[in-house]
Every structure is written in structure tokens, then in C-alpha cells.
C-alpha positions in Angstrom: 148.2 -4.0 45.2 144.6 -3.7 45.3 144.1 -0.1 43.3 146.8 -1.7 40.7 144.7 -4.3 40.0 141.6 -2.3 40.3 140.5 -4.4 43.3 138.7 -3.4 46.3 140.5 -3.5 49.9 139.1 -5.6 52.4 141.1 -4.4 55.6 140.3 -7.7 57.6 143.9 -7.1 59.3 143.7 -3.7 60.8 140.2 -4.7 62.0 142.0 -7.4 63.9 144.9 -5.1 65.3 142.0 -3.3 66.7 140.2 -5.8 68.2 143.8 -7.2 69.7 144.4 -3.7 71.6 140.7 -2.9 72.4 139.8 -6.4 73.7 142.7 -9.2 74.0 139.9 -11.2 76.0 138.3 -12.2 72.8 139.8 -15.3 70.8 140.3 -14.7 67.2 141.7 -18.0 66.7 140.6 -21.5 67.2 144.2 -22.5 67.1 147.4 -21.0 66.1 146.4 -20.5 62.4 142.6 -20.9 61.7 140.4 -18.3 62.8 137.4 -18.8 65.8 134.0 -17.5 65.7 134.5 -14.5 66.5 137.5 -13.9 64.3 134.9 -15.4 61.6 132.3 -12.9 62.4 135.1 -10.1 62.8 136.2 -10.9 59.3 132.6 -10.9 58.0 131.6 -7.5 59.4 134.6 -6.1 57.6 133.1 -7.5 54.3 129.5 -6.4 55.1 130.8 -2.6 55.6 132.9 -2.2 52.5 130.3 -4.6 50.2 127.6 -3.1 51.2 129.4 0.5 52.5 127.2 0.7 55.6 128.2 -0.4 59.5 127.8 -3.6 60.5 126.9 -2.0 64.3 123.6 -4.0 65.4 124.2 -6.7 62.5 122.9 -9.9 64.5 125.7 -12.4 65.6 125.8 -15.9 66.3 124.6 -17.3 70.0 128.3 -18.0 70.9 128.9 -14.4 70.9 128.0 -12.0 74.0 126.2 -9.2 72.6 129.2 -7.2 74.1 131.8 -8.9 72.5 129.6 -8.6 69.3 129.5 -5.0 69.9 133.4 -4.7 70.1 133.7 -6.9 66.5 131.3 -4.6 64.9 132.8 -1.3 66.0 136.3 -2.8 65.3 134.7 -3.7 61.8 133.7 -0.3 61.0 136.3 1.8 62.6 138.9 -0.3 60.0 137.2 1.1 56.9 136.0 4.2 57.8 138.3 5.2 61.1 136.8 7.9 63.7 137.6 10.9 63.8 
């Protein structure tokens, strides 16, 4: 949909499959629809690294975050627009 509309593909989802399978311990939800903090901040990284086409890996976080946890959003964030290899 988003290349027949000339739009640009913010793949939010597949960073949160990622995050789901890497690290179930993190909440992405705040309840059964709306998302936590750290789905927030998962959400943003993925629009920091296709806006600005650059990882979001060592982008600060908010306090509620453990920089590990922080570390997992990011790399989830980055591996969902450009995956590794």
C-alpha cells in the first residue's frame, strides 16, 4: 500500500515481532490495546531510523528504561528496517 501511494513504510510491527521473540520480558503494552513505554520508545526508534535513515543504537531513552532493555528496543528498531545479514 505504501509504494502505491508513494508513501514511506514505517515497519513498527515487525520491530515488535522482534522484540516479542528476542525479549518477551519487556511490556509493550500498558494494557491490552494501548502501547507502554517501551512499546512507545520501540515505536519511535523505528521512526528515527527510516526518518532520519541512521540507527537509533545509543539514542538516549527515558529513566523508566534499563539501558539493557533500551539496547534490545534499539537493535530491534534497526534490525526491522535494515535486517542483518
Amino acid at each position: 500500500m505504501a509504494s502505491e501511494n508513494n508513501g514511506v513504510l514505517v515497519p513498527v510491527g515487525p520491530a515488535w515481532e522482534l522484540v516479542r521473540a528476542r525479549a518477551p520480558s519487556i511490556e509493550l503494552y500498558s494494557d491490552q490495546i494501548h502501547p507502554s513505554k517501551a512499546g512507545t520508545y520501540l515505536a519511535a526508534c523505528v521512526f528515527y531510523a527510516v526518518l532520519f535513515g541512521d540507527t537509533p543504537v545509543g539514542l538516549p531513552h527515558p529513566p523508566e528504561l534499563t539501558d539493557a532493555d533500551a539496547l534490545i528496543l534499539q537493535q530491534a528498531a534497526a534490525d526491522a528496517v535494515v535486517p542483518r545479514t
